[in-house]
C-alpha positions, 0 to 999 in steps of 0.5 A: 574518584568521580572524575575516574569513573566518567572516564571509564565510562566514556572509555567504554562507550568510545570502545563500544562505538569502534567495535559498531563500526567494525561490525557495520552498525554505523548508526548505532555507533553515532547513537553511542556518540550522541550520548557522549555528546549530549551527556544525557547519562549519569552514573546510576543510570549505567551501573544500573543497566550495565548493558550499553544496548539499553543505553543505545536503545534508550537515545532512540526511544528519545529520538523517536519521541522528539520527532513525534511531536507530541506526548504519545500514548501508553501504547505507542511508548510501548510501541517505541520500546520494542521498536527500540529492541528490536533495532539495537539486536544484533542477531542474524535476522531481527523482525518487527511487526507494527500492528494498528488499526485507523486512529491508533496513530499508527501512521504518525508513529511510522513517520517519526520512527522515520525521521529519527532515523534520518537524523541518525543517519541511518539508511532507510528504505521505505516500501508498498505494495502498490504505487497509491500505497507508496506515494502515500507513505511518502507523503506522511514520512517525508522520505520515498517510499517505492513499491515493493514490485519495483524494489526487490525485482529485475526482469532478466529477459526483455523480449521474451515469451513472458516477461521474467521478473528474478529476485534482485541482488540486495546490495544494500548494507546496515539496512532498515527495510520498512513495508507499509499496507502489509496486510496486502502483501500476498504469499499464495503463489496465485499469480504464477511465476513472473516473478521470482517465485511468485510469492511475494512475501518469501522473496521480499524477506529472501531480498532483505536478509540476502543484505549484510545486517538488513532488518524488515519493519511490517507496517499494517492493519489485520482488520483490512481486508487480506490479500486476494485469495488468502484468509489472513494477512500473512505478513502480520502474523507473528507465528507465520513470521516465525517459520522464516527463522527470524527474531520476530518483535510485535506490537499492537496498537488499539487505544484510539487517539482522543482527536481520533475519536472525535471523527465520524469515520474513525469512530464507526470504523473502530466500532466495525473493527470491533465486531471482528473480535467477538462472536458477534460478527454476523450482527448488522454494522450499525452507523452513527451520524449523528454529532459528526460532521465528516460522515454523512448518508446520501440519497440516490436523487442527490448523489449527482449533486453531491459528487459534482460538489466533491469534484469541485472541492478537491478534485477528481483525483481525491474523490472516489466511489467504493462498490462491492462489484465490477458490475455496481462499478461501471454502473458508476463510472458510466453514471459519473462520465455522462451525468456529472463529466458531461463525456461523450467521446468513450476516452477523452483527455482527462478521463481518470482510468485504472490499469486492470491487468499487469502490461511489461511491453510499454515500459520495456519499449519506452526504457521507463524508470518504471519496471511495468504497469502494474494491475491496479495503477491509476492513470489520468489520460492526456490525449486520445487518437488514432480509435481503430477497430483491428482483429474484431477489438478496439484500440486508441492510441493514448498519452497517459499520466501516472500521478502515483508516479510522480506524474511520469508520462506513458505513450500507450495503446489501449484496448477499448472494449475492457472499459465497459465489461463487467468482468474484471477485465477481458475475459479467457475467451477474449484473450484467447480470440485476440491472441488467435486473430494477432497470430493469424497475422503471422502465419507467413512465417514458418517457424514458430520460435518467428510468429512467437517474436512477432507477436511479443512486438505487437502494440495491440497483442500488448495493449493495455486493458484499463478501466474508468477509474471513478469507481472501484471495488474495495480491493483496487481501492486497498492501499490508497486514500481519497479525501471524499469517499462515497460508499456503495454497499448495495442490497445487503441479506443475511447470508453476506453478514460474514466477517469477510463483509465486516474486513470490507466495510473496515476497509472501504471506511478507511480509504477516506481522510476528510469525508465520507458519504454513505449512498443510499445506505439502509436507514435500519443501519444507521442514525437517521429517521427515513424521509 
């Protein structure tokens, strides 16, 4: 009778297999085959479910608690179960959000969703907003990750007025589509219409769906800055969600791991985060030091000092100073290029600087696998030649290396003078004046539709504005992490205690991984008597 009945069951679980095939759930169908492989089930087990989603859903949850590593939390086994809902339904548009902040293990739990994933099967693509972002959850998952940008559009014209960027076909099939830095994933259209509607969260959910049984994972953390503009993180917000007609799933992680706990950085960032969530959010953030070895406070007469130090230790690449402005930022860059790099060219090879405005002339001339320089792109310059002033600017021709992009190479021209000024980048005015000046270049040709083609060719209409790239405001920095931070909050007064301050100092905690150093930091808002 026993034997009949573990017949039946393995009838049932083979039929169910066939039928996910039918429908396009391969790795659901090969979870149903661990199963029976691995013959984990007994005969309570399914009579008290009868529900093979369940069953399929619980392989999962193993799968995922195997590739964590180690025994998770109460929060993240909650975590795994709703993942485990939420990828076994088989509605039209199922949805997760995956909410967390630093420490909860948040990153560990994306990664092992990951490779559980990998060794069902099943197709997998991972996304970011920006390339740091991408090469980051690259790093923790051990898969590729890509910028959304870079997925989910196609530039339909090449030559044009202004670059065109449409919503791609989603060809992809049975499909996990996973968002890491959500919180940065911006909807309010700010950014015109380059591309696709110029709301880049509706065309990303528009993109995945448009794929036969595509589902979307968010992955992020409220408590980081919103995008530009916004006064909320969109894409982590379950009733936002809600309107695009999806089945949303949520989870919030917030117990901090113990080894979590016993970081510096960590431990004031969970105490900042906190103040997000009480009234008291005007109060002034105050900073232990004390006991912990990975956050320090560094006075203005040894910052030189101790930047060198962090040069040396682990690179330019993985030291950064966070400001509050475009201003205190060049102020820094400057400081950094004369007194700690010893620079004195304007741009020399190794000059590590930041793409600040979006360019699509040089990738589209250089048939680049990427689809364009994106605003916030991080270059280390190879070689610098040909400095020219033209058209009452200056522009150098220079050999530039992407390290977010697997170190792709780009043959440029560069605007000099958007290195120096305190504006984001150039200025209306300046844009306008070059613009002007490149025309009158062209004012033989008598039509316009001409002067337009001409000017859509020219290098120095299409340079690319950089900055230095040693220092940036917290926003450029949103996305990335460094092992060595160095934060500059600046003079502080009553009416910047807001919760936008406290989004901004959670922020700029975060982006650091090994160490933190607090610049010239008030001594009434942390641990230390004053010297």
């Amino acid at each position: 009778m026993v034997l009949l009945h573990s017949a039946i069951i393995h009838l049932q679980l083979l039929n169910l297999a066939s039928a996910y095939i039918s429908m396009g759930y391969i790795c659901l169908y090969k979870i149903v085959f661990l199963i029976l492989q691995r013959q984990t089930y007994n005969h309570s087990f399914i009579i008290a479910t009868d529900d093979t989603r369940n069953m399929m859903a619980d392989e999962l949850i193993f799968r995922i608690r195997q590739e964590l590593g180690f025994a998770p939390t109460e929060g993240q086994d909650a975590a795994i179960y709703t993942f485990a809902q939420f990828f076994t339904d088989r509605t039209d548009r199922p949805m997760m959000l995956l909410r967390g902040s630093a420490g909860t293990g948040k990153t560990s739990l994306a990664a092992a969703i990951v490779r559980a994933l990998v060794t069902l099967k099943q197709k997998t693509v991972l996304l970011a907003p920006t390339g740091r972002a991408a090469k980051v959850f690259a790093l923790n998952s051990g898969h590729a990750a890509f910028t959304i940008h870079r997925k989910i559009y196609r530039q339909r014209t090449f030559g044009s007025e202004m670059a065109d960027f449409r919503l791609n076909d989603n060809l992809h099939t049975d499909t996990l589509f996973m968002v890491d830095e959500a919180s940065m994933v911006a909807n309010d259209g700010a950014g015109g219409r380059v591309f696709g509607s110029g709301r880049l969260l509706d065309d990303l959910v528009a993109f995945v769906y448009a794929g036969r049984n595509c589902r979307l994972l968010l992955i992020g953390d409220r408590a980081q800055l919103p995008p530009v503009g916004e006064e909320r993180s969109p894409a982590l917000d379950t009733n936002f969600m809600q309107g695009y007609g999806a089945t949303v799933y949520d989870y919030d992680l917030d117990e901090v791991l113990r080894q979590a706990a016993e970081s510096g950085i960590l431990f004031n960032a969970t105490s900042i985060r906190r103040l997000l969530t009480r009234d008291a959010h005007t109060q002034l953030p105050f900073i232990r030091l004390q006991g912990f070895a990975d956050i320090c406070r560094v006075p203005g007469d040894e910052l030189i000092e101790t930047l060198a130090s962090s040069f040396a230790e682990v690179g330019i690449d993985e030291t950064m100073v966070i400001t509050r402005s475009n201003k205190r930022a060049n102020i820094y860059n400057q400081g950094i290029r004369n007194s700690v790099l010893g620079c004195e060219e304007e741009l020399t090879t190794g000059d590590v600087v930041m793409v600040v405005k979006n360019n699509y002339y040089w990738t589209e001339r250089e048939k680049s696998p990427i689809p364009f320089i994106a605003n916030g792109d991080r270059a280390i310059v190879q070689q610098v030649r040909h400095e020219r002033e033209v058209y009452g600017f200056r522009f150098a021709d220079v050999w530039l290396r992407f390290p977010d992009y697997d170190n792709y190479e780009l043959s440029t021209t560069v605007v000099l003078d958007s290195l120096r000024t305190e504006a984001p980048a150039l200025t209306p005015a300046q844009n306008e004046a070059l613009y002007l000046r490149v025309m009158e270049d062209y004012s033989d040709l008598s039509r316009k539709a001409d002067r337009m083609q001409h000017l859509r060719q020219d290098e120095h209409y299409n340079a690319i504005q950089v900055k230095y790239g040693y220092a940036v405001t917290c926003h450029k920095a949103q996305g990335g992490q460094w092992a060595h931070i160095y934060l500059d909050q600046g003079y502080m007064t009553e009416e910047m205690l807001t919760p936008d301050y406290i989004h901004w100092l959670y922020t700029a905690f975060t982006r650091a991984t090994e160490r933190l150093f607090l610049v010239n930091w008030p001594t009434n808002q942390c641990d230390v008597d004053e010297d």
